[in-house]
N, C-alpha and C positions, 0 to 999 in steps of 0.2 A: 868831046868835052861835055856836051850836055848829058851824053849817057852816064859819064862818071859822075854829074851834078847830081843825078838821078837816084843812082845808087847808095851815094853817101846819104840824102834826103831821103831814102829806105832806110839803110840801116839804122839814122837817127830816130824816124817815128818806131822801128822795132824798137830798138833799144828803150824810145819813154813808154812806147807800151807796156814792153817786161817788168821796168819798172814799175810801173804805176800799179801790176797786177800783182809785182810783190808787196807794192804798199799796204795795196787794200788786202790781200793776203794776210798780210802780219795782220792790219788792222782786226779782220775775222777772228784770225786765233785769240788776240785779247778779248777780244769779245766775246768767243765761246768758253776761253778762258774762267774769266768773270762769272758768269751763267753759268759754270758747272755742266756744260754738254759737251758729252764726249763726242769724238769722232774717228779717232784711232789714225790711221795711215787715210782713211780717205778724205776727200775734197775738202776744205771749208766750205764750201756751197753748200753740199751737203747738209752737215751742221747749222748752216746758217735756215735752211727749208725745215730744218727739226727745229731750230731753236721758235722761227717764225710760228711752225704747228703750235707749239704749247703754249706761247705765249696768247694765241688767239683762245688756246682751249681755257689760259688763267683768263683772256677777257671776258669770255662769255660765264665762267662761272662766275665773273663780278659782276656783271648785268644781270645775272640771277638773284645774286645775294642783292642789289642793289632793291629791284625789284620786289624781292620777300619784303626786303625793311619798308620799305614804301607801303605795304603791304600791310606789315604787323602797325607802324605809325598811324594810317587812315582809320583802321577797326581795334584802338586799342582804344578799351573804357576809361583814358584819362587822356584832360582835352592836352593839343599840343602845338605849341605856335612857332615859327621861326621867322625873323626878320633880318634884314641884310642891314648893310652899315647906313643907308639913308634911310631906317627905318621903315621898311616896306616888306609888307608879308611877304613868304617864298613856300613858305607851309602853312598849314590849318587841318588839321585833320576832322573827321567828323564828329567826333566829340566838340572840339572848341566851337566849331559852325554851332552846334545846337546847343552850346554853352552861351555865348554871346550873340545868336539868332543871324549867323552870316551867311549871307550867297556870295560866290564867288569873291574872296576878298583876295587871292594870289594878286601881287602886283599894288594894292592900294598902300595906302599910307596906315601905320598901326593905330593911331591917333581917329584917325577918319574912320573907322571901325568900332575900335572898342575905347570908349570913352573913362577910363582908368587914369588917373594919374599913379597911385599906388604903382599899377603894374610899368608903368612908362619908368618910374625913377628906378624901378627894380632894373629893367631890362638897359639903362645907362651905369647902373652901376655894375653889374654883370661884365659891359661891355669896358668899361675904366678898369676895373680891379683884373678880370679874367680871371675868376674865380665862380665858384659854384654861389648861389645866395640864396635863400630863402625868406620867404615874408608873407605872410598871413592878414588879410583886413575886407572890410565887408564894401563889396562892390554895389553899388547903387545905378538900378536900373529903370527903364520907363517897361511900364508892360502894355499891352495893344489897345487898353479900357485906358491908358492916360495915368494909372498909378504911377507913384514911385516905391521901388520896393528895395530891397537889400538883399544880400546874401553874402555869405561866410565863404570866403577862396585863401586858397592856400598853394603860392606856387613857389617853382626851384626855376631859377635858369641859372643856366650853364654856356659858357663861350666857347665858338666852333671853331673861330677864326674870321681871318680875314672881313670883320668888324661881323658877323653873323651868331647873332644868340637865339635858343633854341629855349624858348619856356615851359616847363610841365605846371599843369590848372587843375587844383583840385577843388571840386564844389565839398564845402562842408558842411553843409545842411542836413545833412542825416546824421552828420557825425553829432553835428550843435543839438540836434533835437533828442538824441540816443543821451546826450550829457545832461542835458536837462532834465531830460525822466529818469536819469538816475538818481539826479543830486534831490530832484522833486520827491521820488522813492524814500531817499535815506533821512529826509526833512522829516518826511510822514510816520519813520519807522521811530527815528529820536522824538517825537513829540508821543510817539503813543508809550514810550519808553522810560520816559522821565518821570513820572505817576509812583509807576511800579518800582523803578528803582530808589526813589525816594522814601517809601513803605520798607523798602529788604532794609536800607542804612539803617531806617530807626531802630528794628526790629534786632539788627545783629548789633546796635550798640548798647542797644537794653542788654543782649543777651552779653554780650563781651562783659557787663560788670556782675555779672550769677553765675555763671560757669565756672568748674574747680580750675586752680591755676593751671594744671597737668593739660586740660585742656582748651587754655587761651590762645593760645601760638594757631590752633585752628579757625577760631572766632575771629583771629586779627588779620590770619592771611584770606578768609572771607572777606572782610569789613573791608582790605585791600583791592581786592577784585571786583565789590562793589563800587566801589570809588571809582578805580578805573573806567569802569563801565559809565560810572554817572557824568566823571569828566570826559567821554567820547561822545556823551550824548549834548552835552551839553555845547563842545566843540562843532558837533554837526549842526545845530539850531542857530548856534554865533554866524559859522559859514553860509549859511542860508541868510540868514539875514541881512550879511554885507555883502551877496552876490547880487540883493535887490536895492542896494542901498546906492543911489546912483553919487554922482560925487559931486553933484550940485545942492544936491539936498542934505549932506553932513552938515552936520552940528559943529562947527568951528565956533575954539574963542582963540585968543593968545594966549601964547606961553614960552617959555624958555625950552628950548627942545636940550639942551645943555641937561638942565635940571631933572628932562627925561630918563636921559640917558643915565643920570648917577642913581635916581630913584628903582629904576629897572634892576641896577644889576645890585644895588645896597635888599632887591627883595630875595635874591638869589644867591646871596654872600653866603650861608651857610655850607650850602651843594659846594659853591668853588672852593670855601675854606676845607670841605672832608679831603680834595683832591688837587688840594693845596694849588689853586689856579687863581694866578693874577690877571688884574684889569690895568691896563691902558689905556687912556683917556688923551689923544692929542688934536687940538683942535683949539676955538675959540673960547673963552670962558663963560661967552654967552653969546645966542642965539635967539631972536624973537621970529615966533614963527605962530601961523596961524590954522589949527587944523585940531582935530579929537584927541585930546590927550588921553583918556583912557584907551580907546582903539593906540594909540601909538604908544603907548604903555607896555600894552598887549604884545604889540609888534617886535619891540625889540625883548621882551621877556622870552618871549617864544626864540628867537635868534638866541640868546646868550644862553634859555638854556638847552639847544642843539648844541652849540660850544662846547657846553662843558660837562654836557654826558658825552660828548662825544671825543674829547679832547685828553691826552693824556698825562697823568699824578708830575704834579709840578711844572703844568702849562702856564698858554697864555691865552688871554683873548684881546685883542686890540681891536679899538673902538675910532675912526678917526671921521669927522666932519669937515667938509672945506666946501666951499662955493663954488658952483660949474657957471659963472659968468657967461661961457660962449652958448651954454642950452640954457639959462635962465634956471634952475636945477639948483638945489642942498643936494650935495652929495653926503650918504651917512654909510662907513664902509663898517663893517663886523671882519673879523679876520681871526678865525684860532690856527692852533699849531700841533692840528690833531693829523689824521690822516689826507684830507679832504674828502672832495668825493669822486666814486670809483667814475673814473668818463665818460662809461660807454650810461651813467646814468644821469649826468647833468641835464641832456634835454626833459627831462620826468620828474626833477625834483620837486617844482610847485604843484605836481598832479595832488589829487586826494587820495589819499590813504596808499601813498607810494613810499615803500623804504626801500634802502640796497639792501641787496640780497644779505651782505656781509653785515648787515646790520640788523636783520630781522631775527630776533630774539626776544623771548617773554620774559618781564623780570615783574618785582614786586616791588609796589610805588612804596619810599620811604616816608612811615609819618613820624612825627614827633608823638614822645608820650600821654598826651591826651585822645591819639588819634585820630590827630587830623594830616591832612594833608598838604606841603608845602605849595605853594602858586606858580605851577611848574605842567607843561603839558600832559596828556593823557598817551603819551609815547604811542600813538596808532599811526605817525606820518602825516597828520593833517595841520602842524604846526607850521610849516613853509606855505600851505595853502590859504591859510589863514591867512598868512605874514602878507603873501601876494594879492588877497583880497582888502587889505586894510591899505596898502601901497596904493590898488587901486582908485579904490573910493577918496583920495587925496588928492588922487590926478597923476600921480606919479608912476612911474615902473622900477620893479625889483630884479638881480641877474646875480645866477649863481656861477662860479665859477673854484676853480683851488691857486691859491695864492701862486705867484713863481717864485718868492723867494722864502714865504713859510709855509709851504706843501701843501696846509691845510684849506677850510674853506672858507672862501672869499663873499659872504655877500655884499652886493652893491646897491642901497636904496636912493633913487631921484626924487628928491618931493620937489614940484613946482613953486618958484619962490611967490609966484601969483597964483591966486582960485578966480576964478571964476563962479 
């Protein structure tokens, strides 16, 4: 009896043996299955020791790659931070160490490091939206004598995951300084400029009324190219001026910013009437607002007439004012129904002396028959810069963009309903 107890209790663990080996059996074939490794008529085991080989050969080439990146990140000449979701460094490479003057900051608090709020709200919105963001503003530092100094940073973060964002820091202080000897250069080039161009005008208007008729069409397309030139010089002296022009120190009185806006484009009616382009005005009937009416004169001429060189025969350009309550803001929107602009050149648009490509062409400024010239830019691209420098000095900020529902383009000016 017990022998036969025996036996059956044999054949039973055979039998869950066999099975269990075909279990895992199958299970192998799925598996190599999956993986794509063959093994033909022999073993899964087999298969399973090749699939194990290459798997170890992909880990170590990822410990390699891991390693290079660690590598290229430590020695790359732009600083680079990453923080986990309790805000605690896990990177630093050595640029930001010598960026923000740090020893060992892995593990610390980013706050307890680098004393940025700028960069703390960037790296929580980053972390809220999970999106890339970018933002630019001058960090304020102590140096080892006890100064406080500043400097121009411009960074991107981008979200990794699992509450980890990783910030690229650019210092821009050679960029700031390279802009400044430019814009310094082109101050000095338009002031030595102005003299001389002033002598060619008188000279070629004297000559414009002595010359035989046959040959005035030359004298006028000179006298045009003088002008041009005298209005780009003049353009440059303006810019320089209001990039010193802090915005405490503007000449504010009151005015009706309403009455702005009709006087602006009632100087420009002829241009919109050759190209048969209407105005839209919707907004309040009045506005009192306090800040340089000529600067803001300026500002929106130079917009309406982007508009409507740029806009095309039997447009529009719409004009709308409303109040940004929740940012304490005038908002003043411009909008035509032209092309807009090309995308890849919206970040450039306020640069100086920046056109689209598909825009950059030489024409001949139209005067009326006395030969003068209408109060209309000197078309060199430095109208938008302008615009952003007089936005400035108000307190406010200006955003290009192209409309979504009239193609065209959209400027957006903030003026602070308070000055300081």
């Amino acid at each position: 009896m017990e022998f036969i107890l025996f036996g059956l209790g044999l054949l039973v663990g055979l039998a869950f043996c066999f099975w269990q080996r075909w279990q895992v059996g199958t299970l192998l074939e799925t598996l190599l299955q999956e993986y794509g490794v063959p093994h033909g008529n022999s073993s899964p085991w087999l298969g399973l020791k090749t699939l194990l080989r290459e798997q170890g050969k992909q880990l170590e080439s990822c410990q390699q790659q891991i390693t290079q990146s660690q590598i290229r990140v430590e020695y790359a000449p732009i600083a680079y931070l990453e923080v986990d979701e309790a805000n605690r460094v896990v990177c630093c490479n050595a640029a930001a160490r010598s960026l923000f003057g740090l020893r060992s900051p892995e593990g610390r608090l980013f706050l307890e490091l680098v004393r940025s709020y700028e960069l703390d709200c960037l790296i929580e919105e980053v972390r809220q939206e999970q999106t890339i963001t970018e933002q630019e503003w001058l960090y304020a530092y102590v140096t080892p004598t006890g100064q406080t100094k500043r400097k121009p940073l411009r960074a991107r973060g981008l979200f990794l995951g699992e509450g980890h964002v990783g910030v690229f820091i650019e210092d821009c202080a050679e960029v700031v300084r390279l802009r400044d000897e430019r814009d310094r250069w082109a101050a000095d080039v338009a002031h030595e400029l102005k003299t001389p161009l002033t002598s060619l005008r008188l000279v070629t208007e004297t000559l414009q009324q002595r010359v035989p008729e046959s040959l005035r069409h030359w004298v006028d397309r000179l006298l045009g190219e003088i002008i041009r030139l005298s209005l780009l010089v003049q353009e440059l002296l303006e810019l320089n001026r209001l990039s010193h022009t802090p915005a405490d120190s503007l000449e504010r009185h009151p005015l009706d910013l309403v009455q702005v806006i009709r006087t602006a484009w009632q100087s420009l009616a002829p241009l919109a009437q050759d190209k048969n382009i209407q105005h839209e005005y919707t907004g309040p009937d009045k506005v009192p607002y306090c800040g340089n009416e000529s600067q803001l004169l300026r500002l929106l001429v130079n917009l309406y007439d982007n508009a409507i060189k740029h806009g095309p025969v039997g447009g529009q350009v719409l004009t709308r004012l409303r109040r940004d309550r929740e940012g304490g803001y005038l908002c003043l929107e411009v909008i035509d129904t032209g092309s807009g602009f090309p995308p890849k050149d919206l970040p450039h648009v306020f640069e100086r002396f920046y056109r689209a490509q598909v825009r950059r062409h030489r024409f001949v400024i139209p005067m009326d028959h006395e030969g003068r010239l209408p109060p209309v830019g000197s078309g060199s691209g430095l109208g938008l810069a302008i615009a952003r420098q007089i936005v400035e000095c108000h307190g406010g900020y200006i955003q290009a963009a192209n409309h979504p529902d009239y193609g065209g383009a959209w400027l957006r000016i903030y003026l602070p309903l308070t000055q300081g």
